[in-house]
C-alpha positions as a Python dict, from the first residue, in 0.01 Angstrom:
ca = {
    (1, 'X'): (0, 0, 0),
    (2, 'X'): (44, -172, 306),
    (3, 'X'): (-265, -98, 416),
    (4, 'X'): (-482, -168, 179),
    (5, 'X'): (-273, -516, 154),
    (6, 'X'): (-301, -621, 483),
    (7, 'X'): (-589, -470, 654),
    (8, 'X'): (-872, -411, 369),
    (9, 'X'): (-944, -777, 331),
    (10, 'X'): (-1071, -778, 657),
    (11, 'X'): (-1287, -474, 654),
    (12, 'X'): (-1634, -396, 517),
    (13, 'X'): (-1673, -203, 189),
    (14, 'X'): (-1797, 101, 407),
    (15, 'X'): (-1466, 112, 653),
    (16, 'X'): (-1284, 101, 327),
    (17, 'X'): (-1455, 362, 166),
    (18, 'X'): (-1411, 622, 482),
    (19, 'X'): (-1027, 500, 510),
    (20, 'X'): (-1000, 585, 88),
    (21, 'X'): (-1172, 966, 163),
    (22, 'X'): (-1003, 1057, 440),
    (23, 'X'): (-654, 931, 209),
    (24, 'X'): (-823, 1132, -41),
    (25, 'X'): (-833, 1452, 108),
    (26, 'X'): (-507, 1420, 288),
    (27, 'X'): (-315, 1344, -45),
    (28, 'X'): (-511, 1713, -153),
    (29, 'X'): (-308, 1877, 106),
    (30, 'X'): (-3, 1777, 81),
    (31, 'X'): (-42, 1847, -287),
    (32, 'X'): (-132, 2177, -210),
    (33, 'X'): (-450, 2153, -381),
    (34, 'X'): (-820, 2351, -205),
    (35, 'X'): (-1108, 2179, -274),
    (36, 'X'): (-1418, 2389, -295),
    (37, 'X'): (-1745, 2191, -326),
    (38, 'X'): (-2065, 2297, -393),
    (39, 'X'): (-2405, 2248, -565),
    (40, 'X'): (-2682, 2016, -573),
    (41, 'X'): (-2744, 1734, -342),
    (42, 'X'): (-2579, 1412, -363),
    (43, 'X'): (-2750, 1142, -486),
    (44, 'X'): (-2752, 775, -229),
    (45, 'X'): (-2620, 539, -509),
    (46, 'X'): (-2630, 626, -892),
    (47, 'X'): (-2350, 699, -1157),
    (48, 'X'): (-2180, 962, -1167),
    (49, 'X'): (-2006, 1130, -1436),
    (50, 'X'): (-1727, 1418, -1471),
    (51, 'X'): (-1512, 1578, -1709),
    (52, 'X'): (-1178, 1435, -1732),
    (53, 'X'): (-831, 1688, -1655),
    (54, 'X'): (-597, 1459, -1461),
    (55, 'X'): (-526, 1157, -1250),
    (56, 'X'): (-637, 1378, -910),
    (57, 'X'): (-975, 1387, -1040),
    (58, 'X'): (-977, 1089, -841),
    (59, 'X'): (-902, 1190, -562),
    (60, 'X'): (-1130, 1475, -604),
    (61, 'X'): (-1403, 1242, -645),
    (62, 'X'): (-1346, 1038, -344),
    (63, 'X'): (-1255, 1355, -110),
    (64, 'X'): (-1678, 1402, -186),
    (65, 'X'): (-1757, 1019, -184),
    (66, 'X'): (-1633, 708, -200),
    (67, 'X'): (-1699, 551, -534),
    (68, 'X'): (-1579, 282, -785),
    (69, 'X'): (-1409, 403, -1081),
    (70, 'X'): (-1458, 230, -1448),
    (71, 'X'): (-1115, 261, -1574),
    (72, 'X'): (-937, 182, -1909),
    (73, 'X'): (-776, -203, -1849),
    (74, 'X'): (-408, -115, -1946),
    (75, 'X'): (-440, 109, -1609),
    (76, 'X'): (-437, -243, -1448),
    (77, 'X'): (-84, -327, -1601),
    (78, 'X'): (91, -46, -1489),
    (79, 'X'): (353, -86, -1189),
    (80, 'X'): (203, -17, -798),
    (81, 'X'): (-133, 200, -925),
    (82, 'X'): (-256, -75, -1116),
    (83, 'X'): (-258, -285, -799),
    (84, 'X'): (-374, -13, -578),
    (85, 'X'): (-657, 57, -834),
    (86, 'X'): (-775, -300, -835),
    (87, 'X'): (-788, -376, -467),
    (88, 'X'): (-1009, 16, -446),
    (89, 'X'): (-1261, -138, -655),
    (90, 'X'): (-1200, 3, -975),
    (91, 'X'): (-1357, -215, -1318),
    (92, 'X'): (-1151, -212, -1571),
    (93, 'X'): (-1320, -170, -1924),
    (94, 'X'): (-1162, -341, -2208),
    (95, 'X'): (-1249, -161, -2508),
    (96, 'X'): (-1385, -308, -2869),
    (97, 'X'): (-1552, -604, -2653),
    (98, 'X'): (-1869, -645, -2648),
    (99, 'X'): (-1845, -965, -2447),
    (100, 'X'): (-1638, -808, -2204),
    (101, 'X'): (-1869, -463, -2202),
    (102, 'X'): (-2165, -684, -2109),
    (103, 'X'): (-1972, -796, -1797),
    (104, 'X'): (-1840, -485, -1701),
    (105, 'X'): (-2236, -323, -1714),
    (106, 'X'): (-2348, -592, -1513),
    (107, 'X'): (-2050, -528, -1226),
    (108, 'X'): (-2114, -184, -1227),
    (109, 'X'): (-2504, -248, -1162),
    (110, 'X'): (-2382, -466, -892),
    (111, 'X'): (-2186, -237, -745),
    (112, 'X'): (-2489, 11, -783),
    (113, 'X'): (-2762, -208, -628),
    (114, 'X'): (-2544, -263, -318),
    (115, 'X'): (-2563, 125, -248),
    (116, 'X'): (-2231, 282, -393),
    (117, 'X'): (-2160, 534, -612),
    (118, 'X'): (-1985, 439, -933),
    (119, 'X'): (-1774, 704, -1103),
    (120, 'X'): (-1631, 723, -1463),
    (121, 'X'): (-1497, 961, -1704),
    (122, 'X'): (-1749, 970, -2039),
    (123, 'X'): (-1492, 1176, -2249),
    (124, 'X'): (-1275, 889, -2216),
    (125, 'X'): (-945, 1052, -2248),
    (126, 'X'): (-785, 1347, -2041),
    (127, 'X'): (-818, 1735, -2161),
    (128, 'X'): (-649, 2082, -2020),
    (129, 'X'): (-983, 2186, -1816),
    (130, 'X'): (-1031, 2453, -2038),
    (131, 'X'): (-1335, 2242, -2283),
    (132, 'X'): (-1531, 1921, -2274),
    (133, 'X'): (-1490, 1627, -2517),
    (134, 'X'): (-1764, 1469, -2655),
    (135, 'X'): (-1908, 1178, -2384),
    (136, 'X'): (-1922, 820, -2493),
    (137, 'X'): (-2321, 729, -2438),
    (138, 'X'): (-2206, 317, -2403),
    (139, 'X'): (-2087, 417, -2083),
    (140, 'X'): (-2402, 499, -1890),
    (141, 'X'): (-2599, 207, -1978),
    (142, 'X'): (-2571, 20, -1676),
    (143, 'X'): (-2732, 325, -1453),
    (144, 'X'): (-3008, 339, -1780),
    (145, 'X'): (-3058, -60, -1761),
    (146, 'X'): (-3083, -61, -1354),
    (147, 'X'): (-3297, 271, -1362),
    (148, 'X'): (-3022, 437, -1118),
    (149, 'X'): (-2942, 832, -1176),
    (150, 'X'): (-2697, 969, -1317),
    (151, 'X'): (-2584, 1247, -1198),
    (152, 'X'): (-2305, 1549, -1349),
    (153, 'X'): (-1994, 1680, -1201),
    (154, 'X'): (-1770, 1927, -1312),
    (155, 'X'): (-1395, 1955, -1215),
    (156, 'X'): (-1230, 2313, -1234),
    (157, 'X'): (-899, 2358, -1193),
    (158, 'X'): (-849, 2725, -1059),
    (159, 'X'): (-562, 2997, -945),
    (160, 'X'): (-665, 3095, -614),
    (161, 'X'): (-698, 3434, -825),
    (162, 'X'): (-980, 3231, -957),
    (163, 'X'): (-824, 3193, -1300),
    (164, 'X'): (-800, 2908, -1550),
    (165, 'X'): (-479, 2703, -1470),
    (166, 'X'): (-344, 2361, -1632),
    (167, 'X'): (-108, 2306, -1385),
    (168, 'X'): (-261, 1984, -1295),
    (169, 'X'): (-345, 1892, -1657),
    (170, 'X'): (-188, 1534, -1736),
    (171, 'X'): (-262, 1484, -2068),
    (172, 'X'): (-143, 1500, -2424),
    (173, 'X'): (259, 1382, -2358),
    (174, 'X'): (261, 1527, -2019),
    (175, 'X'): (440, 1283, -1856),
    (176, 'X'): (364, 1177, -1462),
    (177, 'X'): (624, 1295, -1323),
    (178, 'X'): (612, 1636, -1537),
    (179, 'X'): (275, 1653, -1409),
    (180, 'X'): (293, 1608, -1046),
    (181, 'X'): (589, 1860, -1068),
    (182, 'X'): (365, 2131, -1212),
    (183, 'X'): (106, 2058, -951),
    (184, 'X'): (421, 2096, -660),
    (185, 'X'): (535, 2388, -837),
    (186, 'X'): (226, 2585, -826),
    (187, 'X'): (165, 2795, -519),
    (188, 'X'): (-145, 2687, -501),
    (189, 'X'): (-441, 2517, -693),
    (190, 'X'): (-808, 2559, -636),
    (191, 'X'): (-1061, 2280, -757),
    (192, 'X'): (-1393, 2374, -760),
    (193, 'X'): (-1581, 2050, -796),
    (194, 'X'): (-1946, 2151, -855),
    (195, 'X'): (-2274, 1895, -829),
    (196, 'X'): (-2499, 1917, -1098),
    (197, 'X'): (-2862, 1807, -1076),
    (198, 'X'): (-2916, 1481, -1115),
    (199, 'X'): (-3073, 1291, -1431),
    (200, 'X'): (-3344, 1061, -1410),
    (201, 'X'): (-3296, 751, -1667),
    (202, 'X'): (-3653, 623, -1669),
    (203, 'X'): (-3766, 755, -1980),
    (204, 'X'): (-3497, 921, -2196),
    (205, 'X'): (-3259, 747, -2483),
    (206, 'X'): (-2875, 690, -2325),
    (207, 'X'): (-2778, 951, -2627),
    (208, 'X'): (-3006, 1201, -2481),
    (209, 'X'): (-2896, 1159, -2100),
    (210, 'X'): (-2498, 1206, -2212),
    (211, 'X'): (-2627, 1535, -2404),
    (212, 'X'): (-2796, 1659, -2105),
    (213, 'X'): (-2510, 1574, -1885),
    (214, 'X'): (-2243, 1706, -2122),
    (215, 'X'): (-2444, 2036, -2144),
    (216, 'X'): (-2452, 2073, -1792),
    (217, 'X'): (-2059, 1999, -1730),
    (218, 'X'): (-2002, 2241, -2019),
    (219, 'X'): (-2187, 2519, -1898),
    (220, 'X'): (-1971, 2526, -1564),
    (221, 'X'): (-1665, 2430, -1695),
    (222, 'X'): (-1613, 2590, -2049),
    (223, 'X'): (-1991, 2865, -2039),
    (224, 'X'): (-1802, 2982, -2397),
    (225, 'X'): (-1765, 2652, -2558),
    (226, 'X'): (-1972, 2629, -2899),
    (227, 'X'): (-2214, 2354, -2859),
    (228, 'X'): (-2109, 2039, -3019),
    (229, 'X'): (-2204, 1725, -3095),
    (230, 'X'): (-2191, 1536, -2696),
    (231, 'X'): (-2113, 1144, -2754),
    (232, 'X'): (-2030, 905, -2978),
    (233, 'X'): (-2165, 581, -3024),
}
């Protein structure tokens, strides 16, 4: 906190971004928590989307890259993250305005056209890593509009056995503090954070893209999941 009070202002959104990784991966540690990536190459700038599981996807994220998270707005209200999350470049999205939507897509083109990576969650809610939601098409407009990539990645949260654990899991009423306790309690977790090709949005319909990403986040994360229907709206 006190760094990113008194010393971001003053540095260049590239400084930042290294200081937020290297936090990124430290905070991994101390949680206890491997990270194993692997996969395709990474795009220069683009969207990217992931499945959802818990508040250190995150971190996950920006142990690989730096990036600017879309983020629900009521994140914004809530006591010391809310602040932290604004001054790391996070947009908040309002939902059910379409005036506010508009501004939103054109911040994260910004953000996009000056070379970052901008990172969001297109199930729009959390899960237990063991399926994929549907994805929420709206959201990858701005990468469709600009003519950036999007490109897939899919969080698994492992044993080091290799088997499926929820121990990180912070959704349904799983409280914070019940879930950072299950992550300190667990001997160890392994998050396999795999790169999926990226998708070119030159040509297909936004619906299309979030079925092609969705399919490609499923098949790593849940290979047994019945295909469903992959966005809505």
């Amino acid at each position: 906190m006190l760094t990113s009070a008194t010393v971001f202002p003053f540095l260049g959104i590239a400084t930042r971004g290294r200081i937020r990784q290297r936090w990124s991966r430290t905070l991994l540690r101390i949680l206890g928590i491997e990270l194993h990536i692997s996969g395709a190459a990474l795009i220069e700038r683009g969207l990217l989307v992931a499945n959802h599981v818990s508040w250190v996807d995150i971190f996950v994220i920006n142990a690989l890259t730096p990036a600017a998270f879309v983020s629900k707005a009521d994140v914004r209200e809530w006591p010391v993250i809310g602040w932290l999350s604004a001054v790391n470049e996070t947009v908040f999205l309002r939902r059910g305005s379409r005036g506010h939507a508009r501004v939103i897509n054109d911040e994260i083109a910004e953000c996009m056209a000056n070379g970052r990576h901008v990172a969001l969650f297109p199930e729009g809610t959390t899960t237990d890593g063991s399926h994929v939601l549907h994805f929420h098409a709206a959201l990858l407009q701005p990468a469709i509009l600009t003519g950036h990539p999007i490109q897939p990645v899919a969080l698994r949260y492992r044993t080091p056995e290799g088997g499926f654990t929820r121990a990180a899991a912070y959704d349904g009423d799983v409280s914070l503090g019940q879930c950072i306790a299950s992550i300190v309690g667990s001997r160890r977790i392994v998050v396999h954070l795999d790169v999926l090709p990226a998708i070119d949005t030159g040509t297909a319909h936004r619906r299309e893209i979030a079925r092609a990403a969705h399919a490609a986040i499923t098949d790593r994360v849940a290979p047994e999941q019945t295909p469903a229907e992959a966005l809505a709206a």
